[in-house]
C-alpha positions in Angstrom: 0.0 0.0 0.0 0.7 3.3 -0.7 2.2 5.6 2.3 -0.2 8.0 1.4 -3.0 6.2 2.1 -5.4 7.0 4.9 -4.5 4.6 7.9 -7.6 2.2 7.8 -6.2 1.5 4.5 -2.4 0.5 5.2 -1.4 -2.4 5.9 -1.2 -3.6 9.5 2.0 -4.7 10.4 2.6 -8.8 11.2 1.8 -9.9 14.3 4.6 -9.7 17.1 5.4 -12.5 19.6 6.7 -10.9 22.7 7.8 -14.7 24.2 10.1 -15.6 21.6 10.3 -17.3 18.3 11.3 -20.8 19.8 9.1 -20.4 22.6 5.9 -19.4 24.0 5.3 -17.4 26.9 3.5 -20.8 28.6 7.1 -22.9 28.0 9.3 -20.4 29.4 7.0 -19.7 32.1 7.5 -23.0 32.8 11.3 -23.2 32.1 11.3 -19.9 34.6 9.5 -21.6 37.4 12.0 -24.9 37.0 14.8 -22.9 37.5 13.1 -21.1 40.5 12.5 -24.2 42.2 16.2 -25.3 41.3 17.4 -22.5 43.3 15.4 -24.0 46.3 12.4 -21.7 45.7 14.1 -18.3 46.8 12.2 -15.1 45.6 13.6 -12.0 44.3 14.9 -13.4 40.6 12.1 -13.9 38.3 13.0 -11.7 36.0 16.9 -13.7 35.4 14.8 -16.7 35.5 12.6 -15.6 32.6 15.4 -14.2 30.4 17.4 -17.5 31.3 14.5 -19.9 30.2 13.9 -17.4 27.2 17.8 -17.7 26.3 17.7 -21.7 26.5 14.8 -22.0 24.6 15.8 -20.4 22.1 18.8 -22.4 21.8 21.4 -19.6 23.1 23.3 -19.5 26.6 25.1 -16.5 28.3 28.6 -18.2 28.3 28.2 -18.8 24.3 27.0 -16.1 22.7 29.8 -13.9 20.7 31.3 -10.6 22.2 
């Protein structure tokens, strides 16, 4: 579509999945909640947990990704 067309007449943009493209937000949810229990059920890191589960699902890890 043109640019200059009136906005209920562009083109939406493609869906976005905020989880991951590996992943959805139900399987690192649950990935999250393993490692919480790993960790002997301590609070105060959910959010590492989720960006850890999100990294191994989708197939990267901290210590081997490129700098």
């Amino acid at each position: 579509m043109d640019a200059d067309a009136p906005a209920n007449q562009r083109e939406s943009p493609e869906p976005r999945d905020d989880a991951s493209t590996n992943g959805s937000a139900e399987r690192i949810a649950a990935r999250a909640y393993e490692l919480y229990l790993a960790r002997g059920g301590t609070h105060g890191s959910d959010w590492e947990d989720w960006l850890t589960a999100e990294r191994e699902l989708a197939g990267t890890r901290p210590d081997t990704e490129e700098r």
